[in-house]
PAKELUM-118696 format. One record per residue (C-alpha): x negated, z negated, y negated. Coordinates in steps of 0.2 Angstrom, whole numbers, padded with zeros to 4 digits, always signed. Layout:
<atoms>
XZY/...
</atoms>
This chain:
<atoms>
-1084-0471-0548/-1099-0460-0543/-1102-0453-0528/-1121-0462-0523/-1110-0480-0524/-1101-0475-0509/-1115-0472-0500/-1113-0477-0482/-1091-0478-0485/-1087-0460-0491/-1086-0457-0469/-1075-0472-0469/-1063-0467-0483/-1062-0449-0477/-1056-0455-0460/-1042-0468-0466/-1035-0451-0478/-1035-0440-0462/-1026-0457-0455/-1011-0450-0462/-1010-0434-0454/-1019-0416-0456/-1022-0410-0475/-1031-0398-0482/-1050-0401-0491/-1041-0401-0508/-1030-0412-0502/-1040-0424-0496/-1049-0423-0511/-1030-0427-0522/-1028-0440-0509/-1044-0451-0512/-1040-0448-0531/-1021-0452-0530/-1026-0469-0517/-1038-0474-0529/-1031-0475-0545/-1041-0461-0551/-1058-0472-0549/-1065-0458-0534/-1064-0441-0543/-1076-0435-0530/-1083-0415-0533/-1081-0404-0517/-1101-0402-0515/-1097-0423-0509/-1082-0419-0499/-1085-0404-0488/-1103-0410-0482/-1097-0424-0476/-1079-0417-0467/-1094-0405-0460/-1104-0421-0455/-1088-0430-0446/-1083-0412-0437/-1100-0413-0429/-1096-0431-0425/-1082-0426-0416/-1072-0437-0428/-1063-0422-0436/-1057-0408-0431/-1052-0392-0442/-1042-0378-0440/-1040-0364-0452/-1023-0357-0459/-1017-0342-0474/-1004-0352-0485/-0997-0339-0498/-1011-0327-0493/-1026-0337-0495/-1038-0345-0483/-1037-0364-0481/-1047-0375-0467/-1036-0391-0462/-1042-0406-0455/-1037-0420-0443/-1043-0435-0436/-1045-0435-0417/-1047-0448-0404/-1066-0451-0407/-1060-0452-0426/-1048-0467-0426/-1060-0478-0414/-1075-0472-0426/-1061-0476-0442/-1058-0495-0432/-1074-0497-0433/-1077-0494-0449/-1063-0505-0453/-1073-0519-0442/-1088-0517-0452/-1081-0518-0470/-1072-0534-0464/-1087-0542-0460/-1098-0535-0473/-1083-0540-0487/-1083-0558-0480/-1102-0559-0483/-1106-0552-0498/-1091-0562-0504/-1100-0578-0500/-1113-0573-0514/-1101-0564-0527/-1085-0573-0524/-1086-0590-0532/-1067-0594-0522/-1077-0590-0507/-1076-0603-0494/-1091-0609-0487/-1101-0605-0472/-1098-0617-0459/-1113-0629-0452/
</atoms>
């Protein structure tokens, strides 16, 4: 899966990784790939902009650590980060349900 369809989710699924606890960009990176089957083998020019982004957000926080003599920045969701990651979850309900409406055929109808 490319990077431009997620357009407007990448934030979304970055959060629900960092759900789990702290990790590393590399990690976070192996995470998205292990939770999705393989299907978002995302570059890191995709992934660090955007942990960047939600640190600015407030959404994440980082911290930076030497594991076996080498320089690694871990990151973690904070407070703002989970009701921002709820919200996000709100949203992809909502728009799931309706684009389902069109794509779905099992879709149940809209009610009058």
């Amino acid at each position: 899966m490319k990077a431009q369809a997620l357009h407007g989710h990448l934030d979304a699924l970055l959060l629900a990784v960092l759900e789990q606890g702290a990790l590393h960009g590399y990690a976070i990176i192996e995470a998205l790939r292990a939770r999705s089957d393989g299907s978002l083998d995302l570059p890191t020019g995709t992934i660090y902009p955007a942990l960047r982004r939600l640190e600015r957000a407030g959404h994440v926080a980082s911290t930076w650590s030497t594991v076996s003599g080498r320089e690694r920045r871990t990151y973690q969701l904070t407070d703002s980060g989970r009701r921002a990651l709820a919200g996000e979850r709100a949203g992809w309900r909502e728009f799931q349900l309706t684009v389902g409406r069109f794509l779905d055929p099992g879709s149940p109808p809209t009610p009058a």
